[in-house]
C-alpha beads as a LAMMPS data file, in Angstrom:
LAMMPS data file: protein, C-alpha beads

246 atoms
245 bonds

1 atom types
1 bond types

-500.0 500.0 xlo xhi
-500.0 500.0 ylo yhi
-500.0 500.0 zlo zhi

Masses

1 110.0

Atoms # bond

1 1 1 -96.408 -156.592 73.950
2 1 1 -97.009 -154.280 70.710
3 1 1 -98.544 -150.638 71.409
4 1 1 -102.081 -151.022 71.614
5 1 1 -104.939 -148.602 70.622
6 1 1 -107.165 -147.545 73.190
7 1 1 -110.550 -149.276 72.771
8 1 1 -113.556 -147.915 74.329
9 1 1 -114.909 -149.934 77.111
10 1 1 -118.794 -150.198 78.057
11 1 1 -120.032 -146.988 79.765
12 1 1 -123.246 -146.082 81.106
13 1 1 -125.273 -143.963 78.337
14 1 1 -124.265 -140.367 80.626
15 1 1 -121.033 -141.201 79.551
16 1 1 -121.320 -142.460 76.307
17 1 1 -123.629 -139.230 75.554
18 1 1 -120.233 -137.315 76.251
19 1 1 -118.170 -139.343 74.558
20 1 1 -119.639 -139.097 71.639
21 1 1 -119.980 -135.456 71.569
22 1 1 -115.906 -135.420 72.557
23 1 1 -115.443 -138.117 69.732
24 1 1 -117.494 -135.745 66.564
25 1 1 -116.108 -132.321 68.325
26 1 1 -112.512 -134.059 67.508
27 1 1 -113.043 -135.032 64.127
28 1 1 -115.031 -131.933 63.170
29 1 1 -116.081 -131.085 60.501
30 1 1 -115.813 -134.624 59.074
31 1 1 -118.133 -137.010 60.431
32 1 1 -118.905 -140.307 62.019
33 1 1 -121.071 -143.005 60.617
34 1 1 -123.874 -144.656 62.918
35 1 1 -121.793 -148.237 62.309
36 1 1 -118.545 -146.648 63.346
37 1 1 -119.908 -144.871 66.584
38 1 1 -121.427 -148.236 67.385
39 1 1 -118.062 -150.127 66.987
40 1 1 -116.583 -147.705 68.923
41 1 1 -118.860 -147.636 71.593
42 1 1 -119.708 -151.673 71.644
43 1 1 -123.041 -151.094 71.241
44 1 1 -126.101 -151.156 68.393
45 1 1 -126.792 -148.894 65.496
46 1 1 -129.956 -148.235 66.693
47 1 1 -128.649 -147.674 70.019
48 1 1 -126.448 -144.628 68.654
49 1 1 -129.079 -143.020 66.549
50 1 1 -131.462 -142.628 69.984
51 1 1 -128.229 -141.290 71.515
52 1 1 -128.024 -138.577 68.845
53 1 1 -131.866 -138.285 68.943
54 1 1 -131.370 -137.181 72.547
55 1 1 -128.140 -135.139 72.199
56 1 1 -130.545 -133.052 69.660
57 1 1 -132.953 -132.890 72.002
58 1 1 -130.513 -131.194 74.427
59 1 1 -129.799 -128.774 72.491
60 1 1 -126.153 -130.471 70.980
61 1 1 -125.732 -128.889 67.387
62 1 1 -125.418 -132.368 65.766
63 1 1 -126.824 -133.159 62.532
64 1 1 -126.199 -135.522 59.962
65 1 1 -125.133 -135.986 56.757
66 1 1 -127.028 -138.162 53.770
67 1 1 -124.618 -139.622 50.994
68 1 1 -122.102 -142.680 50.960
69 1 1 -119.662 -141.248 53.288
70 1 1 -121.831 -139.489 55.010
71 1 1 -122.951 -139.745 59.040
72 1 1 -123.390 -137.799 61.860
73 1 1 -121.206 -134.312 62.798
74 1 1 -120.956 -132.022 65.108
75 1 1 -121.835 -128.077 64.489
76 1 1 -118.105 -126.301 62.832
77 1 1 -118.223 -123.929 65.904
78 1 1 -118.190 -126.717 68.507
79 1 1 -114.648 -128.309 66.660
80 1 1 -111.293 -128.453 67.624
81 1 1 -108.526 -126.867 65.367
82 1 1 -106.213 -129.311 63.795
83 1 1 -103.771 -130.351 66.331
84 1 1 -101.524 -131.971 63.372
85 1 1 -99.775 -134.500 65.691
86 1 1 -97.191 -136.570 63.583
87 1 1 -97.457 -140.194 63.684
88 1 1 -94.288 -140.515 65.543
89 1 1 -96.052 -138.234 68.161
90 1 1 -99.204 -139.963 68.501
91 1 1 -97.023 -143.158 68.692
92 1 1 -95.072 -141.540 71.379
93 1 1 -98.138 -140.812 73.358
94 1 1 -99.117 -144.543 73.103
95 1 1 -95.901 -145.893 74.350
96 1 1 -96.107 -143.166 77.020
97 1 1 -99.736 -144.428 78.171
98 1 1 -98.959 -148.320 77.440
99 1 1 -98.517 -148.477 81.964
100 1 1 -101.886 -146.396 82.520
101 1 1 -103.721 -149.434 83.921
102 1 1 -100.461 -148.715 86.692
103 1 1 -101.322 -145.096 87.418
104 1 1 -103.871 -142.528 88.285
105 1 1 -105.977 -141.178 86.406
106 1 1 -105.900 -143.976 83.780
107 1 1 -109.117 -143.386 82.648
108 1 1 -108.203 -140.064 81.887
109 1 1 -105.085 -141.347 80.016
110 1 1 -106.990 -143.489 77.427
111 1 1 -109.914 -140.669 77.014
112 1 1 -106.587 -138.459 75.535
113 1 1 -104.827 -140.899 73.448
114 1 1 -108.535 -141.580 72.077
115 1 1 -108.967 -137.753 71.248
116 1 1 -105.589 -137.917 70.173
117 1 1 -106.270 -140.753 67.384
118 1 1 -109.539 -139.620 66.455
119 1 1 -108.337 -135.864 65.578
120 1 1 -105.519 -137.225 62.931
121 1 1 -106.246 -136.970 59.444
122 1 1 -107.258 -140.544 58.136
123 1 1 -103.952 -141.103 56.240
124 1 1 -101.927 -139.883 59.200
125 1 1 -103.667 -142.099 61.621
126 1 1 -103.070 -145.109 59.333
127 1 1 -99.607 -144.498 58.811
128 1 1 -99.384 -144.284 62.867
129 1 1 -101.271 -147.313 63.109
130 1 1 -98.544 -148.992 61.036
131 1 1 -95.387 -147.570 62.914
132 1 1 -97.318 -149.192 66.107
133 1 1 -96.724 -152.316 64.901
134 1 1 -93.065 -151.823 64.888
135 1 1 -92.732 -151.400 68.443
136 1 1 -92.820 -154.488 70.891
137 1 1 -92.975 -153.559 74.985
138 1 1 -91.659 -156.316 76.984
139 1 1 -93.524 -156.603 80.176
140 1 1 -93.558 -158.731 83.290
141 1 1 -96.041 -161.817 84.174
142 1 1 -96.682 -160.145 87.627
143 1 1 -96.837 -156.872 85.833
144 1 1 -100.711 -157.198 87.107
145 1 1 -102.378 -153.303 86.715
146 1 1 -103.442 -151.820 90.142
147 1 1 -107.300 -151.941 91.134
148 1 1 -109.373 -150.000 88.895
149 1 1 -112.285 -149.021 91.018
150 1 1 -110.152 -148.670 94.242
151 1 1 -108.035 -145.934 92.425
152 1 1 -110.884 -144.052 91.193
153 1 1 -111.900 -143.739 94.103
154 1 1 -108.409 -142.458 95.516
155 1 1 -108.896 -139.874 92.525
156 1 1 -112.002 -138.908 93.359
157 1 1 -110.808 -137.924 97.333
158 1 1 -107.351 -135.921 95.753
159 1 1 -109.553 -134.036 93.187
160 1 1 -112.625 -133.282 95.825
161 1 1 -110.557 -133.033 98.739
162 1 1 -112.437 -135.564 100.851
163 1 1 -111.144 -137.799 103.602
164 1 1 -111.156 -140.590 102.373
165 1 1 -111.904 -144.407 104.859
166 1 1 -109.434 -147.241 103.309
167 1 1 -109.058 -151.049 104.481
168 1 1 -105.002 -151.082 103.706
169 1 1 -102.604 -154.065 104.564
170 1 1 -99.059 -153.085 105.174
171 1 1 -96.254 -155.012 104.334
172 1 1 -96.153 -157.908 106.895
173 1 1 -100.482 -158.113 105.917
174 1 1 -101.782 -156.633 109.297
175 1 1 -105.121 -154.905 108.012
176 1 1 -106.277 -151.711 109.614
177 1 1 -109.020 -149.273 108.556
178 1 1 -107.819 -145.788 108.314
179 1 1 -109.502 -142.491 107.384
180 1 1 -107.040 -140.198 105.348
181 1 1 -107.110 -136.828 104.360
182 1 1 -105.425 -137.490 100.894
183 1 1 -102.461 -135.281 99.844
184 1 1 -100.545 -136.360 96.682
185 1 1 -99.897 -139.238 94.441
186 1 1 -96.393 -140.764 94.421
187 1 1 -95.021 -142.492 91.923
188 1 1 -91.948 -145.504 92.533
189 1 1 -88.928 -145.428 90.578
190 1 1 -89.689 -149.950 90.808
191 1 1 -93.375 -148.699 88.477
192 1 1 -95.400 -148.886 92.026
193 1 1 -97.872 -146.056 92.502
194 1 1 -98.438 -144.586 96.062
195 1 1 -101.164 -142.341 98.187
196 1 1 -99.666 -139.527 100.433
197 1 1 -102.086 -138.381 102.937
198 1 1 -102.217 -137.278 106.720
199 1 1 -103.346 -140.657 108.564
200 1 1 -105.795 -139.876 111.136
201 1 1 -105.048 -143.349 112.801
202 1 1 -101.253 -142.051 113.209
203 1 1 -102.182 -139.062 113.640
204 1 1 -98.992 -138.179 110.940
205 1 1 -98.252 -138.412 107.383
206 1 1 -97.812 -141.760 105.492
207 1 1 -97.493 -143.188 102.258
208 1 1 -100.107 -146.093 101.218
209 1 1 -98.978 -148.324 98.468
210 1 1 -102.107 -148.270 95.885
211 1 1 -102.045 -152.213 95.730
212 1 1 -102.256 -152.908 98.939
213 1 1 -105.545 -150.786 99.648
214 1 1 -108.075 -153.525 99.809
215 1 1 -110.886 -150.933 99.916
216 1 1 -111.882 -147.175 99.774
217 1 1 -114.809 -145.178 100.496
218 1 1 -115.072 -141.394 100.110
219 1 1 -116.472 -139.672 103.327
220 1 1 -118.354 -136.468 103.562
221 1 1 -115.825 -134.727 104.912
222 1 1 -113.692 -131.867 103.981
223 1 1 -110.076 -132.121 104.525
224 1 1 -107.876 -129.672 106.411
225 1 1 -105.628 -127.558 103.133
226 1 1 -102.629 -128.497 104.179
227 1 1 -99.348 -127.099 102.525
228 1 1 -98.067 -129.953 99.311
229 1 1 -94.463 -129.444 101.894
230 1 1 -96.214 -131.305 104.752
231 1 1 -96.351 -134.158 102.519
232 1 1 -93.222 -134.565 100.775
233 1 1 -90.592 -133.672 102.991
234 1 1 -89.795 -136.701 104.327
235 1 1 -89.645 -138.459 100.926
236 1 1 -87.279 -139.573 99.371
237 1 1 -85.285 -137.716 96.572
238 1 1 -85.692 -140.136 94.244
239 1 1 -89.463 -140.116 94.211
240 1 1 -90.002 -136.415 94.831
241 1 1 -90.556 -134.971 91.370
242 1 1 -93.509 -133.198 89.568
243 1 1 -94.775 -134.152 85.960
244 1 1 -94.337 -131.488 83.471
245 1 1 -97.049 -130.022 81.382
246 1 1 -94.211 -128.142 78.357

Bonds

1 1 1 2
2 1 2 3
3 1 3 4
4 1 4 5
5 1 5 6
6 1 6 7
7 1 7 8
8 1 8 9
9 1 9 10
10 1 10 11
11 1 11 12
12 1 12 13
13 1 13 14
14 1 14 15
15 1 15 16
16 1 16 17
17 1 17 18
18 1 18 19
19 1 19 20
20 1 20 21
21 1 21 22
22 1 22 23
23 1 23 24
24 1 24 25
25 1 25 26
26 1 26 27
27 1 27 28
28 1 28 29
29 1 29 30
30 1 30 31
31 1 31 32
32 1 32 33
33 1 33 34
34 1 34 35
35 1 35 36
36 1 36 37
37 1 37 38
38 1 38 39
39 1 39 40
40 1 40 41
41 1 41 42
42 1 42 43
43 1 43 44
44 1 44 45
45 1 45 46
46 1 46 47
47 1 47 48
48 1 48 49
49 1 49 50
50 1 50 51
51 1 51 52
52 1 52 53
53 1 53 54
54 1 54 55
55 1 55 56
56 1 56 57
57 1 57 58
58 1 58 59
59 1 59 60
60 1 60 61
61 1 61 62
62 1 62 63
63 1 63 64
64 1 64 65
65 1 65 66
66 1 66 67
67 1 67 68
68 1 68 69
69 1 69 70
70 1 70 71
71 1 71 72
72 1 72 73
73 1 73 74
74 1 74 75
75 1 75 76
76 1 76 77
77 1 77 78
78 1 78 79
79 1 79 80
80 1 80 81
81 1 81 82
82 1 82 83
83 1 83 84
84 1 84 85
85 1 85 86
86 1 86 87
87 1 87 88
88 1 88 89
89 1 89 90
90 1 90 91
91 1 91 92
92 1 92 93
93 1 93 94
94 1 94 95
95 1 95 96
96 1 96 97
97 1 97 98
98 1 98 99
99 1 99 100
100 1 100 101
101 1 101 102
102 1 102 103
103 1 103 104
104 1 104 105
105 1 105 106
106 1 106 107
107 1 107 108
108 1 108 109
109 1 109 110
110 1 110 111
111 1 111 112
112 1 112 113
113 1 113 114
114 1 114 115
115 1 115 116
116 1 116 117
117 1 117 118
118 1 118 119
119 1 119 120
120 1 120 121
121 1 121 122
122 1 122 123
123 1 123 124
124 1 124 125
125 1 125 126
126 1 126 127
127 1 127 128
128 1 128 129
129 1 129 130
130 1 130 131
131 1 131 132
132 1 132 133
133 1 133 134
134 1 134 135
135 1 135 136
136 1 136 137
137 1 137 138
138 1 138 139
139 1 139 140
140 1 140 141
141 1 141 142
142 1 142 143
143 1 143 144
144 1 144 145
145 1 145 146
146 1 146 147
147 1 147 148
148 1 148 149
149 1 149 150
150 1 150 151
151 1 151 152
152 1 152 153
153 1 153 154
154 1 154 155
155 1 155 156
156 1 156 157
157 1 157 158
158 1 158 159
159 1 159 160
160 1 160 161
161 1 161 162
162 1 162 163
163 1 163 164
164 1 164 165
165 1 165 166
166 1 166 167
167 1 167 168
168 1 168 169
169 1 169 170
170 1 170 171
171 1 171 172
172 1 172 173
173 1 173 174
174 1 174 175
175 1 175 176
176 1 176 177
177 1 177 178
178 1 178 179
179 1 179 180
180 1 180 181
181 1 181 182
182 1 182 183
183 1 183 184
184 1 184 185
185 1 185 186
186 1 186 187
187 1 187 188
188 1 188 189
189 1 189 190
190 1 190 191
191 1 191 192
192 1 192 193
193 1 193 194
194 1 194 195
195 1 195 196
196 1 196 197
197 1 197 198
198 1 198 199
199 1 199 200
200 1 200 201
201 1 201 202
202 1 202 203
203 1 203 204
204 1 204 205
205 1 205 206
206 1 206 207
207 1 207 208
208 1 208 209
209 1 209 210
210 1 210 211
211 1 211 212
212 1 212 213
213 1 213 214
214 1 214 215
215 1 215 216
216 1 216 217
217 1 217 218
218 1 218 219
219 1 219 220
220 1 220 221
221 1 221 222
222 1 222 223
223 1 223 224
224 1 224 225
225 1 225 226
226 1 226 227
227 1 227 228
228 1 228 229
229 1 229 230
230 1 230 231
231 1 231 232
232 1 232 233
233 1 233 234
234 1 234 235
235 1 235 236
236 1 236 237
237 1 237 238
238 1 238 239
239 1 239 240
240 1 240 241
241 1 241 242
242 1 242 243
243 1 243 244
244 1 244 245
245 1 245 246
């Protein structure tokens, strides 16, 4: 499988109102044609220019600009400096992200790479475009990504930190419903993504594989702060190790 791009998938118009803001704040001060936000966003022409219509409205310091090349921008203040990423780099990042469907916070993953792109100077994003192409991932038929809206949800409990109700089949397929006050996410060395909470069932700490959680809702309840130790000390070693942000 080559390195793919990250496309932008349909959003309700809250979202797409930020995106778009996120999308001319990273190309600042050049600007974005109606006909490209609408590609980007899968949706009409028309439908973009109400979307800027309202963003003014709001207050958003985006105005447009006549002329061939011209389009819509976003206010010089509101821009990003140059982050003059390499096109190795920004490859890098997309080999990096190719597993997000497999992870938390995936959505999050593909928001970056797309902030990423969109902040390159044209000829440096073509020129990564074109050393994309030269990489190939191999990947598995049963290499199926985890359940989107299930795992959003499990994000949702970590961030707040909610209990959180799951329907989750263990290994042998007994179902039980559980509510678990959600601790940390856990990532396999075999590309499997796990849950670490205290089980109220069990009364204990376990781990819930994130494919096996048939369903989750997010309760109204606070969780006890617990200490990050509580949950990883029976680990094992192999698993028990933090991402790093430098």
């Amino acid at each position: 499988m080559s390195v793919v791009w990250p496309t932008v998938f349909r959003v309700n118009r809250t979202d797409r109102l930020y995106a778009i803001v996120e999308d001319l704040r990273a190309i600042a001060p050049r600007c974005r044609s109606a006909r490209a936000l609408a590609l980007r966003f899968e949706v009409s022409a028309r439908t973009i220019e109400r979307d800027i219509a309202a963003l003014q409205q709001a207050g958003v310091p985006v105005y447009a600009e006549v002329g061939r090349k011209g389009g819509y921008a976003l206010e010089k203040s509101m821009s990003l400096p140059p982050l003059n990423f390499t096109p190795a780099e920004a490859v890098a990042v997309a080999i990096a992200l190719s597993d997000a469907d497999r992870q938390p916070f995936a959505d999050d993953a593909r928001s970056a790479l797309r902030k990423l792109v969109a902040a390159m100077p044209g000829p440096e994003e073509d020129r990564a475009r074109q050393l994309a192409t030269r990489v190939q991932i191999m990947t598995s038929r049963d290499d199926a990504p985890q359940p989107g809206p299930i795992v959003r949800v499990i994000e949702e409990a970590v961030l707040k930190g909610v209990v959180v109700e799951i329907t989750y089949a263990d290994v042998a397929g007994t179902t039980t419903i559980r509510q678990v006050e959600p601790g940390m996410f856990v990532g396999g060395s075999g590309g499997a993504w796990y849950l670490t909470g205290w089980c109220r069932l069990r009364n204990a700490v376990r781990l819930f594989r994130l494919d096996r959680i048939e369903d989750a809702v997010l309760t109204e309840q606070r969780a006890p702060v617990r200490p990050l130790s509580e949950f990883d000390r029976d680990m094992p070693d192999v698993v028990v190790r933090h991402p790093v942000l430098d």
